[in-house]
C-alpha positions in Angstrom: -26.1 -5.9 -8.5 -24.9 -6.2 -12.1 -26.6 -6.2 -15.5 -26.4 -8.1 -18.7 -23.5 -6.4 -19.5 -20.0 -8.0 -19.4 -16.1 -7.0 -19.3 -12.8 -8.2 -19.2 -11.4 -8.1 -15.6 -8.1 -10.0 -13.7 -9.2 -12.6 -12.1 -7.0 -14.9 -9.4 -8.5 -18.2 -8.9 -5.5 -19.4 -6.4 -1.8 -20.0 -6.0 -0.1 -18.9 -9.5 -3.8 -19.1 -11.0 -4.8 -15.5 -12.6 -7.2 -15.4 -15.4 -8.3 -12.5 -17.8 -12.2 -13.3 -18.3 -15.3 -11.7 -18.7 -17.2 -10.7 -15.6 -20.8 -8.8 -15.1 -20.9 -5.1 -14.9 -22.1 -3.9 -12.1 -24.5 -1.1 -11.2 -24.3 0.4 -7.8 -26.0 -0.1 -5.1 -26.8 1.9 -1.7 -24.3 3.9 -0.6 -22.1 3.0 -4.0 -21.4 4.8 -7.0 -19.9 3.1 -10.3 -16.4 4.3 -11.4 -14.8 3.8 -14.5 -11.3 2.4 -13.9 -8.8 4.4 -15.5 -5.6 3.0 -13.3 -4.6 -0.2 -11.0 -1.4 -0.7 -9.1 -0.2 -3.9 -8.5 0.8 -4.0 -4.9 2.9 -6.5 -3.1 0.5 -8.4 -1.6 -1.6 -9.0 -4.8 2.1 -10.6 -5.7 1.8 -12.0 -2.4 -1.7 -13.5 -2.9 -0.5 -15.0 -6.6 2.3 -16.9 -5.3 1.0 -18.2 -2.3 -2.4 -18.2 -2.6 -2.9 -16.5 0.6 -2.2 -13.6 2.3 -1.7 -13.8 6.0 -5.1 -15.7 7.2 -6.8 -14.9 4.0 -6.9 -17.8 2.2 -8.3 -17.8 -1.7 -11.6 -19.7 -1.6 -13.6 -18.2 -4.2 -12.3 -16.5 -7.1 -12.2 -12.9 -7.4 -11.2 -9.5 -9.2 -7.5 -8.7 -8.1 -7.1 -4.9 -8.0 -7.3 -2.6 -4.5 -5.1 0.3 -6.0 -6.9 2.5 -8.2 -8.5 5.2 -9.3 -11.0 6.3 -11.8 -14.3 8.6 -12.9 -17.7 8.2 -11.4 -20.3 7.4 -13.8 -23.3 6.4 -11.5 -24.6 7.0 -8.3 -26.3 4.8 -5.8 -28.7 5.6 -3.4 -28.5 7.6 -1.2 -25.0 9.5 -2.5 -25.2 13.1 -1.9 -20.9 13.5 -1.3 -20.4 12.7 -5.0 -21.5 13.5 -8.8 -21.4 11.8 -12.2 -17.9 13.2 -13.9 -16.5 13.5 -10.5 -12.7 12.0 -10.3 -11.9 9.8 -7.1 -8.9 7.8 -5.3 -9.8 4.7 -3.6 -9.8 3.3 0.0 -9.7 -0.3 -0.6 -11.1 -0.8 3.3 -14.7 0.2 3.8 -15.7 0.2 7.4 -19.4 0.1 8.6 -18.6 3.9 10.3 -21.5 2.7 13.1 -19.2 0.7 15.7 -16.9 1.7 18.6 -13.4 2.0 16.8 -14.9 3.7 14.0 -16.9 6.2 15.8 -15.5 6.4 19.3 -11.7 5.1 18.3 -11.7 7.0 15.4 -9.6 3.6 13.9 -12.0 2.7 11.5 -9.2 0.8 9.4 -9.7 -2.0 12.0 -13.6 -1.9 11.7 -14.5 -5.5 13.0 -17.9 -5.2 10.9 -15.8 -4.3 7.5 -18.0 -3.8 4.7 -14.9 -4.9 2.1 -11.4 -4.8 1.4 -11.8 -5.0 -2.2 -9.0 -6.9 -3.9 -8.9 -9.4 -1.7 -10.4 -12.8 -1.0 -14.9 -12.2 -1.0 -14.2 -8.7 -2.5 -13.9 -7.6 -5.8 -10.9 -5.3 -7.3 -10.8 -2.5 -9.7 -8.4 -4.7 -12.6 -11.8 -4.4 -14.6 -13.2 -1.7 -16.8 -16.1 -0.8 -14.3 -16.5 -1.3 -10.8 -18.9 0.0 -7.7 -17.4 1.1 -4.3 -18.8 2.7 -1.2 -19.1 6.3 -1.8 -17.8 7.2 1.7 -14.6 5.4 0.7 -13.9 7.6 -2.5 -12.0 10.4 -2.7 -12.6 13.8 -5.0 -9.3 14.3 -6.7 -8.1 17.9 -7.2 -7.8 19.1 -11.1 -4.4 19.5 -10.1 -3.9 16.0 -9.5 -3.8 13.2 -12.4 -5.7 10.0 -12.7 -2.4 7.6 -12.3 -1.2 10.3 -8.8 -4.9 9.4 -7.8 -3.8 6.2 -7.8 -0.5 6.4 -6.1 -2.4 8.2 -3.1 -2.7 4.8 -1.9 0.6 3.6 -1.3 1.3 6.9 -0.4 -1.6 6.4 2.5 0.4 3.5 3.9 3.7 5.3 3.9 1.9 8.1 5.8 0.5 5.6 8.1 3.5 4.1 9.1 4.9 7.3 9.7 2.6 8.7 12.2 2.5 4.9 14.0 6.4 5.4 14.4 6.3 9.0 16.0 8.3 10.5 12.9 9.1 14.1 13.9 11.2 17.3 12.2 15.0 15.9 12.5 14.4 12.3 13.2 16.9 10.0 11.8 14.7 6.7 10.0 15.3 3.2 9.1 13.2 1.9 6.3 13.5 -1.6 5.9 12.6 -2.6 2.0 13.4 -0.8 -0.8 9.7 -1.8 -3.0 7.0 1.0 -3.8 5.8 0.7 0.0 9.2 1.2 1.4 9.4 3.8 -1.3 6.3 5.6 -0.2 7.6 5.6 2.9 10.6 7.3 2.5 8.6 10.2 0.7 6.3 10.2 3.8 9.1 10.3 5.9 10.8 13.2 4.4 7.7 15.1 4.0 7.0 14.4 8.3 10.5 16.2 8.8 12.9 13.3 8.9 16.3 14.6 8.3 18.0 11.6 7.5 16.6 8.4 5.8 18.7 5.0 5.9 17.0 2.4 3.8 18.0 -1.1 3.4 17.1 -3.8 0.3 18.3 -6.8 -1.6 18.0 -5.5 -4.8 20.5 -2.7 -5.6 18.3 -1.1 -8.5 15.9 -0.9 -5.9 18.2 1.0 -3.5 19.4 3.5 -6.7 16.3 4.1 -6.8 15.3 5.2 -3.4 18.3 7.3 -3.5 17.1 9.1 -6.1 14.2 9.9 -4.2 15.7 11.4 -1.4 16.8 8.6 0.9 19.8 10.1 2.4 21.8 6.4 2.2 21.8 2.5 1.4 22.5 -0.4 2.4 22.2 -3.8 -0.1 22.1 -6.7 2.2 21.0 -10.8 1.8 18.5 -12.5 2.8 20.6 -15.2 4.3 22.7 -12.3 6.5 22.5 -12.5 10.2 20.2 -9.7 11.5 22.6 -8.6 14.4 25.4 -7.8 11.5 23.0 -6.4 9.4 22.0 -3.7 12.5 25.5 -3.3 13.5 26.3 -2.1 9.9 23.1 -0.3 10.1 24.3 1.8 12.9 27.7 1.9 11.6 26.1 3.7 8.6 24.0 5.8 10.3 26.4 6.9 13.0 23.4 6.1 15.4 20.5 4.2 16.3 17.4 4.8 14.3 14.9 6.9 16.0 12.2 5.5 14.3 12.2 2.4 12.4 9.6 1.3 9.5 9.9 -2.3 8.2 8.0 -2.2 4.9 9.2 -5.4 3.4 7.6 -8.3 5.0 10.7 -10.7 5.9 11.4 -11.8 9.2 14.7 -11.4 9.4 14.6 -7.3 7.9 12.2 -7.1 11.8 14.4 -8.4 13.7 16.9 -6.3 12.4 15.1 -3.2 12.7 14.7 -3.8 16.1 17.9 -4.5 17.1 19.0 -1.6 15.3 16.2 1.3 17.1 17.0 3.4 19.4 16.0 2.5 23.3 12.7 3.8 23.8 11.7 4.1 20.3 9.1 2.8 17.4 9.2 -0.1 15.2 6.8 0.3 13.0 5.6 -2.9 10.9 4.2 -2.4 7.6 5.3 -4.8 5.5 2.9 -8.6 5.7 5.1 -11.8 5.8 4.2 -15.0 7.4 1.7 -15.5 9.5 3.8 -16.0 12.2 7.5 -14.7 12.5 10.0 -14.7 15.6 11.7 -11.6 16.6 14.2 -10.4 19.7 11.6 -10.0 22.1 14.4 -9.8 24.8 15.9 -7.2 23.1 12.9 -5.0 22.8 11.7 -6.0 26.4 14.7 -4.5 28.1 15.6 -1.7 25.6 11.2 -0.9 25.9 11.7 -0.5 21.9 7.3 -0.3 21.0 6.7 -2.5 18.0 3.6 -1.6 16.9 1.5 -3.0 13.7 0.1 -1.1 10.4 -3.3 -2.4 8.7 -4.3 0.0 5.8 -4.5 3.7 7.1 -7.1 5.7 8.8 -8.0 9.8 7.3 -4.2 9.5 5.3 -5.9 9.8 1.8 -6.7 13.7 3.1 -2.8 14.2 4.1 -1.4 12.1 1.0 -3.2 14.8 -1.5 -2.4 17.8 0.2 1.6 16.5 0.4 1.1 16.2 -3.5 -1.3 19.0 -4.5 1.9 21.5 -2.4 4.5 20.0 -4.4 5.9 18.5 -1.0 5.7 14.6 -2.5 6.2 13.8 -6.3 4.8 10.8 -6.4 4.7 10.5 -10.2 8.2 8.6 -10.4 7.3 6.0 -8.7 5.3 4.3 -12.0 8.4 2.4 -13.8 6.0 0.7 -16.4 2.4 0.5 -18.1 0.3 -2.0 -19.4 -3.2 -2.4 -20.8 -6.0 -4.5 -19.2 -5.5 -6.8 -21.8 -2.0 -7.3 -21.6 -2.8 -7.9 -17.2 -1.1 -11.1 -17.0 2.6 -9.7 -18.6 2.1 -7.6 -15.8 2.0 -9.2 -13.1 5.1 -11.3 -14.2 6.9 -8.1 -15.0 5.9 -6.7 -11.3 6.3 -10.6 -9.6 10.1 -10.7 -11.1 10.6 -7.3 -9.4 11.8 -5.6 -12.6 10.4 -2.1 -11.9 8.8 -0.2 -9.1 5.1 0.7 -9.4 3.7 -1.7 -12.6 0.5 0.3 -13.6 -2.2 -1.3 -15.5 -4.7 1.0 -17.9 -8.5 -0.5 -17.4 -9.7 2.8 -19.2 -8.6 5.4 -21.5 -7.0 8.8 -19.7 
């Protein structure tokens, strides 16, 4: 639903096609509330989706409102919404599950709800780069006073990283293996450190990247290229690590950082796989046969926006640093080029004032 009333939001159209127009503003409708944007992260897939026009099997059809990172004030309520109030301060789950089927209510796994309501920000669903938006009101989160409007925000990455974390069986003393140094990866590592994990190896292709990572407590670095041979890459890894990783978390999306994780975890251990890169990719599946290394995927996160505010509300994550610039809605487009040249970390766009 929508009224007469219009807004500027970011809109992608297709490959390296993102528009700043005027949309509808829409009014909620059952089970929604409104929310006044205040902050959007770009993410890499929303990098991802812009210079591809695609992201995995999700092709750009129709165009849409970029934008699944955010946070923001409610300001109306939709049918039906008793769990929320006007004034009320809310994180985002971009994935709203229907909550009525088997792996949502049996599995418990509703992040891989078959009858998804939306995944806003990406192809058929609306974002939050926009002033106002409406989102399913079991999909918001209350934010602590203690917590700001942009850390509200950062819960989401933070989600992922926490994710990835419990899918790789991080526990106190592990030694990890991150694999891409962006704000995922970076998540990641805070996740990691916050699960126990007394050492944290990370490995990138951008060096300011990896500075930074250090200076966020991954324990040590590694700069590689894209072009280097995965088995090198591991046996450096290990080299550097003085073991194999007990847990392994590739965040970055290239084939050949996988493949290198795997060949560089532990026998009997996780690979964890985060990071979304082509469709299809080819990995040492001998390797991981007789060494019974679990690879095992991450879509989105289930009940990790609960654990991602208590690890910031007890001072056990600061998640603050990870915003390296801002922009305004109307400067959205200067943005995304800043965040698609890899400049900074997290690129936060302003859709409100906060």
């Amino acid at each position: 639903m929508s009224n007469s009333k219009m807004q500027l939001a970011a809109v992608i159209y297709g490959k390296d096609d993102l528009r700043m127009e005027e949309r509808p503003v829409p009014l909620p409708g059952k089970g929604e509330v409104q929310i006044a944007v205040a902050c959007v992260g770009i993410c890499g897939s929303d990098i991802h989706l812009l210079r591809e026009g695609a992201l995995g099997t999700m092709v750009i059809k129709e165009p849409f409102v970029l934008g699944h990172e955010f946070s923001g004030t409610v300001t109306s309520i939709g049918e039906g919404v008793t769990s929320l109030k006007i004034g009320d301060r809310v994180a985002t789950e971009p994935a709203a599950a229907c909550l009525k089927c088997e792996l949502c209510v049996v599995d418990g796994r509703y992040n891989i709800c078959r009858n998804r309501i939306t995944f806003c920000g990406t192809p058929g669903s609306d974002g939050g780069l926009r002033a106002v938006c409406c989102h399913p009101a079991n999909f918001c989160h209350r934010l602590p006073d203690s917590l700001t409007l942009e850390e509200g925000m950062l819960l989401e990455p933070l989600a992922v990283g926490v994710h990835g974390c419990e899918r790789a069986g991080i526990k106190p003393g592990s030694s990890v293996l991150v694999t891409g140094a962006g704000p995922i990866g970076i998540a990641t590592v805070l996740a990691a450190k916050a699960s126990g994990a007394t050492k944290v190896y990370i490995t990138d292709v951008l060096q300011h990247r990896l500075d930074f990572a250090k200076s966020v407590g991954a324990t040590h670095t590694l700069l590689v290229k894209a072009s280097d041979d995965p088995q090198t890459v591991a046996a450096k890894v290990k080299d550097l690590m003085g073991c194999e990783a007990e847990a392994s978390i590739e965040c970055s999306g290239a084939e050949e950082a996988l493949s290198m994780a795997i060949l560089a975890t532990k026998p009997g251990k996780v690979v964890a796989v985060v990071g979304i890169g082509n469709t299809n990719q080819t990995i040492p599946a001998f390797h991981a046969l007789v060494n019974e290394i679990d690879i095992c995927f991450c879509f989105a996160y289930k009940k990790c926006h609960e654990i991602a505010i208590e690890l910031v509300t007890s001072d056990k994550v600061d998640i603050k640093p990870l915003i390296t610039h801002r922009f305004k809605l109307d400067k959205a487009l200067e943005a995304f080029e800043l965040a698609r040249d890899r400049q900074g970390m997290k690129v936060a766009i302003a859709c409100n004032d906060y």
